[in-house]
DRENZAVO-248918 format. One record per residue: residue number from 1; x, y, z of N, C-alpha, C in turn; residue in one letter. Coordinates in nm, 2 decimals. Layout:
BEGIN
    n  n_east  n_north    n_up  ca_east  ca_north   ca_up  c_east  c_north    c_up  res
  NUM       X        Y       Z        X         Y       Z       X        Y       Z    A
...
END
This chain:
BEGIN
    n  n_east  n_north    n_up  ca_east  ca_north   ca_up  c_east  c_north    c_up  res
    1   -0.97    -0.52   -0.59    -0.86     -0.61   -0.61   -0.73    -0.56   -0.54    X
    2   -0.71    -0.42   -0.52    -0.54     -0.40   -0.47   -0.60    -0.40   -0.31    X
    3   -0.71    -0.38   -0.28    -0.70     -0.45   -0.09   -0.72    -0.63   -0.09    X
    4   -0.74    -0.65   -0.17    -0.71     -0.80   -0.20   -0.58    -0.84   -0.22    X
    5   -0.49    -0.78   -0.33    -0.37     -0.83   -0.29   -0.26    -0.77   -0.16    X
    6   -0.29    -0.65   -0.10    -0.25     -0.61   -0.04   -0.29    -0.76    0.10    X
    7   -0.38    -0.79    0.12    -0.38     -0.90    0.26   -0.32    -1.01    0.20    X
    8   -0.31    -1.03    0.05    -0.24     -1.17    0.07   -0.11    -1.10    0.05    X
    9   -0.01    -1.02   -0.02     0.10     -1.01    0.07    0.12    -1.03    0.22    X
   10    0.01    -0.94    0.31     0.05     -0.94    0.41    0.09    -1.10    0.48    X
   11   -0.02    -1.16    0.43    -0.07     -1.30    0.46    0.06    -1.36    0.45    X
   12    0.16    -1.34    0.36     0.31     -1.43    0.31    0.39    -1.37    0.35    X
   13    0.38    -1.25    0.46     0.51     -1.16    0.49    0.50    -1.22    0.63    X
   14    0.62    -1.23    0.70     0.61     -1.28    0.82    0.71    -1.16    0.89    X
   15    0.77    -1.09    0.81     0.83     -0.93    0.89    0.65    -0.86    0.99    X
   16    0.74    -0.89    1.11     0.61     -0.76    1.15    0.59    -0.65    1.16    X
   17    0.76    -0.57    1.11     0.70     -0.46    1.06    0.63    -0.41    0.97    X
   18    0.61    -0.49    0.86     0.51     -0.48    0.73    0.36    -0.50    0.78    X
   19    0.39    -0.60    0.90     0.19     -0.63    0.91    0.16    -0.52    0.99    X
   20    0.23    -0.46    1.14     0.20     -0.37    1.20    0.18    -0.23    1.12    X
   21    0.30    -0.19    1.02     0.29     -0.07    0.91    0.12    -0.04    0.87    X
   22    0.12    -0.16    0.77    -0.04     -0.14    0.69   -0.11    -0.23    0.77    X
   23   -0.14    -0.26    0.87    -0.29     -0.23    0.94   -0.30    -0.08    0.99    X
   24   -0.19     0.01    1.00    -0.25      0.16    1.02   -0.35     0.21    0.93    X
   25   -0.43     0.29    0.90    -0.55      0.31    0.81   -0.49     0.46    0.69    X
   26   -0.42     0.51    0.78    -0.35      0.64    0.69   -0.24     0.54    0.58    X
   27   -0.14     0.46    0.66    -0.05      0.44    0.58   -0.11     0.32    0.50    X
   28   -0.25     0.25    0.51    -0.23      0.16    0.40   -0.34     0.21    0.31    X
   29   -0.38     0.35    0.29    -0.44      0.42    0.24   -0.34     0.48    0.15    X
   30   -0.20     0.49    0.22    -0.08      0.55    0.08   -0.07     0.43   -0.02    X
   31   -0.07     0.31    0.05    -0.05      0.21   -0.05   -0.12     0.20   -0.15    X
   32   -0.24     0.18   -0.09    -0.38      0.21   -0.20   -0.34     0.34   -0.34    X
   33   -0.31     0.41   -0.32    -0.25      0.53   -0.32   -0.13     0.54   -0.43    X
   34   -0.01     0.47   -0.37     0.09      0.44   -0.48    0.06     0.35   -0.60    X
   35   -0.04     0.22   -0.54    -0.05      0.11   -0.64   -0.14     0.20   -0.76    X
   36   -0.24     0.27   -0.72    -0.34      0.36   -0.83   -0.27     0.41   -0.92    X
   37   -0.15     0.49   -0.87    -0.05      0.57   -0.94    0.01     0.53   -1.05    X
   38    0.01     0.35   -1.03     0.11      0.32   -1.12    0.02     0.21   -1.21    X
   39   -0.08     0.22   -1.20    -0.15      0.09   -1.31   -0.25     0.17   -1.33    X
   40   -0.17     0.31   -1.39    -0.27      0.38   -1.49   -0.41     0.33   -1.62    X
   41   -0.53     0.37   -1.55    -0.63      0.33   -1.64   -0.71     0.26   -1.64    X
   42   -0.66     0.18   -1.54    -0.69      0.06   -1.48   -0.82     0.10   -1.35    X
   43   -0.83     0.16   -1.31    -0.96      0.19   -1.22   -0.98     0.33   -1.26    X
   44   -1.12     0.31   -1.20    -1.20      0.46   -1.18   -1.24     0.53   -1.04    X
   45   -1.15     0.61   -0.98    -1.17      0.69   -0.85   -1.33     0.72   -0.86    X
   46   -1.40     0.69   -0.74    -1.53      0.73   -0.69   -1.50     0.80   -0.56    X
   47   -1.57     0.91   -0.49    -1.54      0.97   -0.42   -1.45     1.05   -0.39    X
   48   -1.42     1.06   -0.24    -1.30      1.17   -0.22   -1.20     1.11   -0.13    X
   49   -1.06     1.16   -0.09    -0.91      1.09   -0.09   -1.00     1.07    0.08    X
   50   -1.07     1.09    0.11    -1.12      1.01    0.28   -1.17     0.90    0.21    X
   51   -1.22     0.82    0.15    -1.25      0.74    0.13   -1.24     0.70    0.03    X
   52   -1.14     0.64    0.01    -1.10      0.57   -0.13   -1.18     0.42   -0.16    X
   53   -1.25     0.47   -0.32    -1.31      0.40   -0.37   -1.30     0.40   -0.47    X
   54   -1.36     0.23   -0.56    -1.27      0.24   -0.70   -1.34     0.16   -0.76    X
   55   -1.38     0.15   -0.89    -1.40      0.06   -0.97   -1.30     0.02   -1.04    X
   56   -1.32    -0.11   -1.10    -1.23     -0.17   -1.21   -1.26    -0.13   -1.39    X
   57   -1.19    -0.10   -1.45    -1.25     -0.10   -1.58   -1.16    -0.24   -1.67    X
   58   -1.11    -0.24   -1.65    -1.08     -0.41   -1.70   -1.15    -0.48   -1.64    X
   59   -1.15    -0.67   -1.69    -1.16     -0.77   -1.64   -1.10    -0.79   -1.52    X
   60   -1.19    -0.84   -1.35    -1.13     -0.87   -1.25   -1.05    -1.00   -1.25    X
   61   -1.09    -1.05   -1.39    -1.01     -1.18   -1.41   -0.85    -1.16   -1.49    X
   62   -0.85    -1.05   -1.52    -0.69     -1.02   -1.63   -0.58    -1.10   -1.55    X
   63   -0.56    -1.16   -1.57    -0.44     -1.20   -1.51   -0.30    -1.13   -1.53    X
   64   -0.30    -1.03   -1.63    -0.20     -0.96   -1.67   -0.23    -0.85   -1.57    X
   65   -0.35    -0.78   -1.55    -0.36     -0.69   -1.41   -0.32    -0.71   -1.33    X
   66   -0.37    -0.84   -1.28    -0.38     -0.90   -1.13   -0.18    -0.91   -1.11    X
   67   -0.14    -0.93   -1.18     0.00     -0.97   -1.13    0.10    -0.83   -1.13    X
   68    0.00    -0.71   -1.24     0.07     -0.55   -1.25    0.04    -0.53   -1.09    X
   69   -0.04    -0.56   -1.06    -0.10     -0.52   -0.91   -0.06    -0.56   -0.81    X
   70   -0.03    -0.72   -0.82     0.06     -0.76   -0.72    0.19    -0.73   -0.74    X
   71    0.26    -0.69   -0.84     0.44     -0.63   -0.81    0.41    -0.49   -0.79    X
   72    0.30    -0.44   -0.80     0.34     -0.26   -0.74    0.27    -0.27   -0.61    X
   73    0.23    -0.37   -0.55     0.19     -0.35   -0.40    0.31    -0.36   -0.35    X
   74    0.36    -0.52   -0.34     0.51     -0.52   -0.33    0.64    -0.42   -0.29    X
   75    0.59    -0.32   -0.43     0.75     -0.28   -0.42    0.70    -0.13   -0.38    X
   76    0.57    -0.09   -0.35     0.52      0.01   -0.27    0.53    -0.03   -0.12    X
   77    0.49    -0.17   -0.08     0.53     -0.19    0.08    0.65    -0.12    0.12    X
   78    0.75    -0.22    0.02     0.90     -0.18    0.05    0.93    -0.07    0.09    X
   79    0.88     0.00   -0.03     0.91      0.17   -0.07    0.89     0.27    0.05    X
   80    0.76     0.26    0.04     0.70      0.31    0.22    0.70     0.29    0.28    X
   81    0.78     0.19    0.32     0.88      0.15    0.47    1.00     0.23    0.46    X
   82    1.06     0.25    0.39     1.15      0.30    0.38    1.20     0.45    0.37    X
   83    1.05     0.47    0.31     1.02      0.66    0.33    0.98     0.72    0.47    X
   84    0.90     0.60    0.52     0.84      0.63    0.66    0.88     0.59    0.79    X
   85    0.99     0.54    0.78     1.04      0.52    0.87    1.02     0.56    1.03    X
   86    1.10     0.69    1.01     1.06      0.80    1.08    0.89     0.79    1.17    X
   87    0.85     0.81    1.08     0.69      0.82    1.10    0.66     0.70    1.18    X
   88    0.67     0.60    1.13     0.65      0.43    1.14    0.64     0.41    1.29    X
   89    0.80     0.51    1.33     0.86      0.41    1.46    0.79     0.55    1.55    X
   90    0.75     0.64    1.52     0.66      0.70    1.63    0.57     0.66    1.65    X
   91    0.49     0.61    1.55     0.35      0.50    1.57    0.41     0.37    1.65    X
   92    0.54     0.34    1.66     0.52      0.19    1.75    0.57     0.09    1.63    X
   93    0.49     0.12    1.52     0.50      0.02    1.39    0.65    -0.05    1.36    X
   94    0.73     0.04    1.36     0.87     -0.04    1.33    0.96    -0.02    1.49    X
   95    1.05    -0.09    1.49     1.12     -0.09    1.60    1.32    -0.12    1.56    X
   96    1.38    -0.02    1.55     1.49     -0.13    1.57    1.60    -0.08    1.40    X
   97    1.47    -0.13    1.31     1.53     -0.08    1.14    1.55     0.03    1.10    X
   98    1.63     0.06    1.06     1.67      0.22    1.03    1.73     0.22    0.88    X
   99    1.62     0.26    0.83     1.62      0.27    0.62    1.58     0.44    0.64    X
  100    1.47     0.50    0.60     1.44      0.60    0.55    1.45     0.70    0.67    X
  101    1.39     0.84    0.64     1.36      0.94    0.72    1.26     1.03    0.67    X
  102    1.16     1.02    0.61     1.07      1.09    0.55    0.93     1.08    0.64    X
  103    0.89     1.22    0.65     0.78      1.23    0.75    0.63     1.19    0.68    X
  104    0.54     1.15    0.74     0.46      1.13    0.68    0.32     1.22    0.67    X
  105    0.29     1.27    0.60     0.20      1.42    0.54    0.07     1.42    0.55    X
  106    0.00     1.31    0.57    -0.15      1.28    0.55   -0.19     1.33    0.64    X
  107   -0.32     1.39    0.64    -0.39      1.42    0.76   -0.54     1.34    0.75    X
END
């Protein structure tokens, strides 16, 4: 469900810094990442941080989930634009915007 709502934000964002950002695999792997963080309880991690996998333990139908999940994708896009800046515009991904300066860690 959160790589599901993750393409329909992208799908309504017409910034292309956001589309170019999270089609990177590292950085939309943070996203995945932040949104887990914050809708505690709500899935169950399978595997290891190379390959994030997940089950649901609620209803795929909660509507009360589904919309926890669509405002922490949201304000995690934002968020990680703004931390990665830096990072971003070495990848090419952003061009021009100057919000954050935090490097990005993932290997």
């Amino acid at each position: 469900m959160i790589e599901e709502e993750i393409d329909t934000a992208l799908a309504v964002c017409s910034d292309p810094v956001y589309q170019q950002a999270f089609k990177l695999p590292k950085f939309r792997n943070l996203l995945i990442e932040y949104v887990l963080q914050r809708v505690h309880g709500s899935y169950i991690l399978i595997g290891d941080r190379g390959s994030l996998r997940f089950q649901l333990k609620f209803p795929y139908r909660s509507l009360e989930l589904r919309l926890h999940v669509e405002q922490q994708v949201y304000q995690g896009m934002e968020q990680l634009i703004q931390e990665y800046q830096s990072w971003l515009s070495a990848q090419g991904a952003v061009g021009g915007r100057r919000m954050g300066d935090r490097e990005l860690s993932v290997s």
